[in-house]
C-alpha positions as CSV (number, residue, x, y, z in Angstrom):
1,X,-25.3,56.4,44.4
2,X,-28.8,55.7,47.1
3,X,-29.1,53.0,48.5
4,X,-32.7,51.6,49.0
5,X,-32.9,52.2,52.9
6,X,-34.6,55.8,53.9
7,X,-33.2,57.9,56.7
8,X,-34.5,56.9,60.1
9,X,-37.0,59.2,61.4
10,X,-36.4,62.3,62.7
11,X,-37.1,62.6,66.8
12,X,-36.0,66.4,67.9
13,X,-37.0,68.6,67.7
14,X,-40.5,67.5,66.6
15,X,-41.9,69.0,63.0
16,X,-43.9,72.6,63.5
17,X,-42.0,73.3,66.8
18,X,-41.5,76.6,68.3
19,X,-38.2,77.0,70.1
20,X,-36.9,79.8,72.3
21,X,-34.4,82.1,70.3
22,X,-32.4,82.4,74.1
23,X,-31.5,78.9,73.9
24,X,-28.8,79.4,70.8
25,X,-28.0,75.8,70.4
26,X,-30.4,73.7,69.2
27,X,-30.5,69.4,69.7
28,X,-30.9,67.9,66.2
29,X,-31.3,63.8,67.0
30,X,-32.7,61.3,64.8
31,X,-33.6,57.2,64.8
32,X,-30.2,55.6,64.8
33,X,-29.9,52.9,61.4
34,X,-28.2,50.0,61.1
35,X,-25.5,49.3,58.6
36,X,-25.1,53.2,58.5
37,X,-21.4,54.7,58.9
38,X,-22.8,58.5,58.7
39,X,-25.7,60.8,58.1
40,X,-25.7,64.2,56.4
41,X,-28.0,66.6,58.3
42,X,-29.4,69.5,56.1
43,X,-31.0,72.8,57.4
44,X,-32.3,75.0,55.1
45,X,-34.5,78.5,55.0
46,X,-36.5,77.0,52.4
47,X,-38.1,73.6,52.2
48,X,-36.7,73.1,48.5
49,X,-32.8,73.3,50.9
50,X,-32.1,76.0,47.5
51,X,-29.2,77.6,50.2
52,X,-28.2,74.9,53.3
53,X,-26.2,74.0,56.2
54,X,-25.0,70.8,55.3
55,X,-22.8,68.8,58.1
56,X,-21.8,64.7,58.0
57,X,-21.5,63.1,61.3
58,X,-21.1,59.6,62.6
59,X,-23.4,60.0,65.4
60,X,-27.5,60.5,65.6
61,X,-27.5,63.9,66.8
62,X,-25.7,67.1,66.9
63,X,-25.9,70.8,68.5
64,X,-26.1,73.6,66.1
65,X,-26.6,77.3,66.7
66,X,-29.8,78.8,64.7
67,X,-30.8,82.1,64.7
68,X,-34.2,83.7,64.4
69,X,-36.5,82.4,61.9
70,X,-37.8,79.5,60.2
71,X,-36.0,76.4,59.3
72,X,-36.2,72.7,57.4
73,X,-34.4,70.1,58.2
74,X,-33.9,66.3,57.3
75,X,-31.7,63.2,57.4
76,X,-29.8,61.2,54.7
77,X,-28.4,57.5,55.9
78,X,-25.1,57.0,54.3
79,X,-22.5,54.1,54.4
80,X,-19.3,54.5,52.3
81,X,-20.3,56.3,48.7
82,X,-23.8,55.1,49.3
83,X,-26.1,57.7,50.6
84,X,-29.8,56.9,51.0
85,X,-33.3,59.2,50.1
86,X,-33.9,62.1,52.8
87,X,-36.0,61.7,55.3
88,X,-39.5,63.5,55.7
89,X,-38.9,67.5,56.1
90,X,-39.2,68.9,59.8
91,X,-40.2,73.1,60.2
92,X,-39.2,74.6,62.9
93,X,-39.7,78.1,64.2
94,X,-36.9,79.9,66.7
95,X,-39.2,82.8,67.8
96,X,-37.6,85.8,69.9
């Protein structure tokens, strides 16, 4: 089920960043939304997420290691069953 509300907008890191591959954990935060229990964060290789690293949390952030490469990522709002449409798509770029 979707529930009419989007996914707040994403806030780091910011879309077409480059980020330092010696850093190995990454800070993923997004706008916070209200009547929201959870959000699903998905980071993919490929901006159709075909294979992703999907995680729920109740909070608007987490730390993930990322390796090398290029990455997509966006937000789904979700409260109970009811999960909302996905926020835009970020790229970012972890250069060595």
């Amino acid at each position: 089920l979707k529930f009419a509300c989007a996914a707040r907008e994403l806030q780091s890191p910011q879309a077409n960043s480059e980020l330092d591959a010696s850093e190995m954990n990454y800070f993923f935060t997004w706008e916070k939304k209200n009547f929201t229990s959870e959000y699903i964060i998905e980071v993919g290789k490929d901006e159709k997420f075909a294979k992703t690293y999907k995680k729920v949390v109740k909070t608007n952030f987490i730390q993930m290691p990322l390796l090398t490469g290029t990455y997509y990522w966006r937000v789904f709002a979700k409260n109970g069953d009811l999960v909302s449409s996905p926020s835009q798509v970020y790229k970012i770029v972890i250069k060595p």
